[in-house]
N, C-alpha and C positions, 0 to 999 in steps of 0.2 A: 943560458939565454932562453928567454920565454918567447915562444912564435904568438902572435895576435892573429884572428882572423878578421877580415874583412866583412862584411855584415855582406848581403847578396840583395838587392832590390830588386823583386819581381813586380813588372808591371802590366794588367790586367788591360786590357783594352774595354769597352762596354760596348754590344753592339748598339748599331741604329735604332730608335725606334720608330715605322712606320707612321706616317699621319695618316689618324683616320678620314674616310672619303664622307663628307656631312653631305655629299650634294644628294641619295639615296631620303636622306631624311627631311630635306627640307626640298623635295621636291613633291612629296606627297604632304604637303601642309601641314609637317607637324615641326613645330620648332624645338629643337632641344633645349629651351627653356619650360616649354610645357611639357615634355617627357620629365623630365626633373621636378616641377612645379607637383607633377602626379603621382610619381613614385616618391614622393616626402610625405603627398596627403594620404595614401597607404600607409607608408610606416605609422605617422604619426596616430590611425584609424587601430593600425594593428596593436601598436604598443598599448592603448586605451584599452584598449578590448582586452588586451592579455590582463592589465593589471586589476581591471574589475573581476576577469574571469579566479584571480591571486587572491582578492576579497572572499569571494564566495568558499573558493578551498578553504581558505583558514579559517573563516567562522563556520565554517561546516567540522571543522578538525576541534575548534575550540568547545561546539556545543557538547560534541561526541567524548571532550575529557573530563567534561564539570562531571562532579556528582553527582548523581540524582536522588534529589531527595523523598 
């Protein structure tokens, strides 16, 4: 006779998570649509900048491998 076992289900609970208190932020007149609205036009400010800054390395790396004639 062959014994089978039973598989065992563990079951995790997930804690709560807190809501955040918005009334701190939108009591000093800043709406969390414009916090967001301004940290987009950074990133998007910053990405620009990095990928020009990408241009200049690489034709700088390019001039530096030609041969010079």
């Amino acid at each position: 006779m062959s014994s089978q076992q039973q598989p065992t289900i563990n079951q995790q609970t997930t804690p709560l998570i807190a809501p955040i208190d918005t009334k701190p932020i939108v009591e000093n007149g800043q709406s969390p649509t414009a916090i967001i609205l301004a940290i987009a036009i950074l990133i998007a400010i910053l990405i620009g900048s990095l990928t020009g800054l990408v241009r200049v390395v690489v034709l700088l790396i390019l001039r530096q491998s030609k041969p010079s004639r």
